[in-house]
C-alpha positions as CSV (number, residue, x, y, z in Angstrom):
1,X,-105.3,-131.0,-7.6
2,X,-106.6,-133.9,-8.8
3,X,-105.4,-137.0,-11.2
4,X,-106.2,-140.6,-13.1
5,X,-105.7,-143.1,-11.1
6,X,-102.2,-144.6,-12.2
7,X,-100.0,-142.0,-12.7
8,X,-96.7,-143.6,-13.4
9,X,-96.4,-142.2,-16.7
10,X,-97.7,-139.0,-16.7
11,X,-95.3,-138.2,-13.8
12,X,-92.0,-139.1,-15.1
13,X,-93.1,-137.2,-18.5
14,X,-94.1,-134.2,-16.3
15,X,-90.7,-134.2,-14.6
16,X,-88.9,-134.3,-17.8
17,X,-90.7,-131.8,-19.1
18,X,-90.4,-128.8,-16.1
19,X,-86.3,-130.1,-16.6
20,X,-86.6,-128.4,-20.0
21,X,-88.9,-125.3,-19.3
22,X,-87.0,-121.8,-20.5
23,X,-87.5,-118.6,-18.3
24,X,-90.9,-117.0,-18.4
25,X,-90.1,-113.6,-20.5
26,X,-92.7,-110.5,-19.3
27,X,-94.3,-109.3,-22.4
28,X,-97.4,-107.2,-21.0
29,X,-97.9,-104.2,-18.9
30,X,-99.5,-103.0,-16.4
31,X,-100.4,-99.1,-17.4
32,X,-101.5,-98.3,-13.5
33,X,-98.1,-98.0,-12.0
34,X,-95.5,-99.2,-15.1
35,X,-95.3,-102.9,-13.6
36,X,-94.5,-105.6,-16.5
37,X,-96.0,-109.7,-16.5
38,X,-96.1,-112.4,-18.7
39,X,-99.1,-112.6,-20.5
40,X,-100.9,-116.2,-21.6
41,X,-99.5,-116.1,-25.2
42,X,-95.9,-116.0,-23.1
43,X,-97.2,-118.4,-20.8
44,X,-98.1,-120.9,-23.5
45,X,-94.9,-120.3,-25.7
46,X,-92.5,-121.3,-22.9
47,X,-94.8,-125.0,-21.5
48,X,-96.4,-125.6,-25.0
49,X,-93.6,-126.9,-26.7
50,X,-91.8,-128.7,-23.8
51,X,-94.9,-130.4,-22.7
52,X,-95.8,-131.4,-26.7
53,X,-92.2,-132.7,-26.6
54,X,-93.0,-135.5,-23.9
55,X,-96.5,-136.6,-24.9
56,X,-97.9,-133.8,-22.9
57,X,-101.2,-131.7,-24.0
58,X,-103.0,-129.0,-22.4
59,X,-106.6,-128.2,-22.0
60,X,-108.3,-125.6,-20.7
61,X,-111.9,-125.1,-20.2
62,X,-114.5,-122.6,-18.5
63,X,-117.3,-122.2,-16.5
64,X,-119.5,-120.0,-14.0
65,X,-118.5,-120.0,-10.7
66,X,-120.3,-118.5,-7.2
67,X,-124.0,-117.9,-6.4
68,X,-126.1,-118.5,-9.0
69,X,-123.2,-119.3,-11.0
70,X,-123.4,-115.3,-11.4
71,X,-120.3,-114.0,-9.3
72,X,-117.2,-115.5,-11.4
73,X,-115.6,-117.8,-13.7
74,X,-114.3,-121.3,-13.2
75,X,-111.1,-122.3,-15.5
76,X,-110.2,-125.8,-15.6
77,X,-107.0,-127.0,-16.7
78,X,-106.1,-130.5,-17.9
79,X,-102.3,-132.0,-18.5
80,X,-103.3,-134.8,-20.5
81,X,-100.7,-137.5,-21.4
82,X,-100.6,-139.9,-24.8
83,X,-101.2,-142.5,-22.0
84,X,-104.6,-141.4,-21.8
85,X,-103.0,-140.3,-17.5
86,X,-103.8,-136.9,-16.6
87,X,-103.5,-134.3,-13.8
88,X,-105.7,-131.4,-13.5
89,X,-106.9,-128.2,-11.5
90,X,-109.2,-125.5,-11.0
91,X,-109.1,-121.9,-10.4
92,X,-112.0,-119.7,-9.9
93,X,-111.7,-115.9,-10.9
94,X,-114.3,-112.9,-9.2
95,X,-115.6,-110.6,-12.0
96,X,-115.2,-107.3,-11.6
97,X,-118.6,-106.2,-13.7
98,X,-121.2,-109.3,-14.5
99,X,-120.5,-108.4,-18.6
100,X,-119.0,-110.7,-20.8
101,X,-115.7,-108.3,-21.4
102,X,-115.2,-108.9,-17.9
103,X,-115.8,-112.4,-18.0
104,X,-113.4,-112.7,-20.5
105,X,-110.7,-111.1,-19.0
106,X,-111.1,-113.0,-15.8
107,X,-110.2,-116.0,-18.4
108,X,-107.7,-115.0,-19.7
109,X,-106.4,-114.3,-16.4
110,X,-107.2,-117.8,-14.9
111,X,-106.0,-119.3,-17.8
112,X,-102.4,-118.1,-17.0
113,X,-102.1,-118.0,-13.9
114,X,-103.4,-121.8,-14.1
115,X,-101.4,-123.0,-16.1
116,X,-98.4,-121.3,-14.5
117,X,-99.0,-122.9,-11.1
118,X,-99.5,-126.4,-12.7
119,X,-96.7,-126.0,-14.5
120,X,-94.8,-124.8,-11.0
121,X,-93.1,-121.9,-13.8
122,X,-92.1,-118.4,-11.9
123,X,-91.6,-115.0,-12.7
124,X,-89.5,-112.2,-11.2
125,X,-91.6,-110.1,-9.4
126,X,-91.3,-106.5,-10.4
127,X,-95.4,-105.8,-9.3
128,X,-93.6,-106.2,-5.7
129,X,-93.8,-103.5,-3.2
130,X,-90.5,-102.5,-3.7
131,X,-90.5,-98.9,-4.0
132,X,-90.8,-96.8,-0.7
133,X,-93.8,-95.3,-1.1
134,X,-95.8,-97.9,-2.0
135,X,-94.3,-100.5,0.7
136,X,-97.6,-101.9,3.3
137,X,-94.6,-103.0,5.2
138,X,-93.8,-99.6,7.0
139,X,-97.1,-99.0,8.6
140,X,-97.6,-102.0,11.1
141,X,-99.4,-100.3,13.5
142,X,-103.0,-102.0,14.9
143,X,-104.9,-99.6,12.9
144,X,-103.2,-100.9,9.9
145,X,-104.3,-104.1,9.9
146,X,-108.0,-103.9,10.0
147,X,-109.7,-105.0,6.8
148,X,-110.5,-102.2,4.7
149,X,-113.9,-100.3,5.6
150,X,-116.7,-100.6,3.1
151,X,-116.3,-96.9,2.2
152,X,-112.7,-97.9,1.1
153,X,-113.9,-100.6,-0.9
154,X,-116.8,-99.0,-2.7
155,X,-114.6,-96.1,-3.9
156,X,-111.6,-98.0,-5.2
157,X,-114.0,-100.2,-7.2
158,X,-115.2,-97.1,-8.5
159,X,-112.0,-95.8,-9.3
160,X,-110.6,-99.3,-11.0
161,X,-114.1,-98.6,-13.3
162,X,-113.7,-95.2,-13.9
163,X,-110.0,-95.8,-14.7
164,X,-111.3,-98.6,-17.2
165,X,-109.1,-101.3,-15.6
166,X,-109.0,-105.0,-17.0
167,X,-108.9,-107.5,-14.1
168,X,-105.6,-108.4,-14.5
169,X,-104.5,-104.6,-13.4
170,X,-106.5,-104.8,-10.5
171,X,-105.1,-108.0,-9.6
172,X,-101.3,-106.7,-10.1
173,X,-102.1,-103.1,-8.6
174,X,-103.7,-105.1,-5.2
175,X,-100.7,-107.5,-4.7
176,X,-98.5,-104.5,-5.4
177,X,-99.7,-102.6,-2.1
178,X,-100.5,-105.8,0.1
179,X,-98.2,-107.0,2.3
180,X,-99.7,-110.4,1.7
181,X,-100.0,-110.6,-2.0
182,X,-103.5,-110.6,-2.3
183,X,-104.9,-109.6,-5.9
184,X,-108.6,-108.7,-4.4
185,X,-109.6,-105.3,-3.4
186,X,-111.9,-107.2,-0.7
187,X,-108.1,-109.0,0.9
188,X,-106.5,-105.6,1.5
189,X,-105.7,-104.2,5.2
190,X,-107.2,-100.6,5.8
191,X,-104.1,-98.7,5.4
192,X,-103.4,-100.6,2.2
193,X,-106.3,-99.5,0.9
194,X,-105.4,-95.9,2.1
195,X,-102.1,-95.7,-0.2
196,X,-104.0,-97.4,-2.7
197,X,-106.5,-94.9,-3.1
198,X,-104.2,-91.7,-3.2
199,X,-102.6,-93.2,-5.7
200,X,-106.2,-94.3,-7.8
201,X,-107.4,-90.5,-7.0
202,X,-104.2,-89.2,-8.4
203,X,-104.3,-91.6,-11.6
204,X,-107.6,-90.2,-12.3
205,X,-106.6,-86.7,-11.8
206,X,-103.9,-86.8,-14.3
207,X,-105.9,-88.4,-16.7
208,X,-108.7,-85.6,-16.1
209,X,-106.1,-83.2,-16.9
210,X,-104.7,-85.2,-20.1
C-alpha cells in the first residue's frame, strides 16, 4: 500500500467512513458448483456512497502486467480525499486466455476484490469447503500435499475452457477445494486438484448430455 505524504486527513475521513459501511449483499453466482459473491456493482453500492459522504473518491485504473506485459492485468486503486491526501494499491490478475474478454474479466475481478481489501469490507464465505465431499481438509496425507503435476494442470485448464468459465469462477471453484484459499489452478496441492477434476469431468459430462 502506498500513500501522500501527510495523511492526517485522509485517515480520520477513512475511519469515519468504514464506521458507516453496510453489509456486503451477494448478488452474483457462481454456476460451477451454486456458490453466491458480491459482484463490483455490489461492491461499489455499499463504499460509494459512504466514502462520497466524507470527501472520499475512488479511482481505479488498469494496466498490463507480467512478461512482456503479456501474462495479466494490473488494477490500481486510488482513495483520493478533497484534501488532495490519498492512499492507494495494486493488484495484478493472471489471464486465463491472452484475449481481451479475458482481460476484461480479470478487471472486473481486480477491481472488486481491490476495492474490497482497501476498503477492509468482508463477505460470508459460502465458496468455502464446507460440504464433505469437497473438503481438502480430510486427505492430509504426504501425497496430498505435493503441488499438482503438470498433467493435472493442463487438463483442468482445459476443462475451465471447455466449460466456458469467466475468471472469476475459476478463482471461486480453486479457493473452494484449497485448503489454503488459493484462487489459481497453479496454487493447488495434488489431491486438490484430484477432487477438482472429478468434479470438472462430471460438469462436462452433464452438460454433454443436456
Amino acid at each position: 500500500m502506498r500513500t501522500s505524504e501527510a495523511t492526517n486527513q485522509i485517515y480520520p475521513a477513512f475511519i469515519a467512513a468504514q464506521k458507516a459501511m453496510g453489509k456486503l449483499a451477494k448478488d452474483s453466482e457462481n454456476p460451477f458448483f451454486k456458490s453466491k459473491y458480491a459482484s463490483l456493482e455490489a461492491v461499489l453500492e455499499v463504499v460509494k456512497p459512504v466514502f462520497l459522504e466524507n470527501d472520499i473518491a475512488i479511482i481505479q485504473g488498469s494496466g498490463s502486467s507480467g512478461s512482456n506485459g503479456a501474462s495479466g492485468v494490473n488494477i490500481i486503486t486510488r482513495l483520493i480525499h478533497a484534501s488532495g491526501q490519498w492512499i492507494e494499491t495494486d493488484f495484478p490478475v493472471p489471464l486465463a486466455k491472452q484475449d481481451a474478454q479475458a482481460a476484461g474479466s480479470a478487471s472486473s475481478y481486480g477491481r472488486r476484490y481491490s476495492l474490497k481489501g482497501l476498503a477492509s469490507l468482508a463477505e460470508e464465505d459460502d465458496d468455502g469447503s464446507s460440504a464433505s465431499d469437497t473438503d481438502p481438509r480430510k486427505d492430509r496425507s504426504d501425497d496430498s500435499m505435493k503441488e499438482l503435476t503438470e498433467a493435472q494442470m493442463k487438463e483442468l485448464n482445459h476443462l475451465f475452457e471447455s466449460l466456458k468459465a469467466e475468471p472469476e469462477n475459476i478463482q471461486a471453484t480453486c479457493r473452494k477445494f484449497s485448503a489454503d484459499r488459493t484462487e489459481a489452478v497453479e496454487g493447488l496441492m495434488k489431491s486438490e486438484a484430484r477432487r477438482l477434476l472429478m468434479k470438472l469431468r462430471a460438469k462436462l459430462k452433464e452438460q454433454a448430455t443436456v
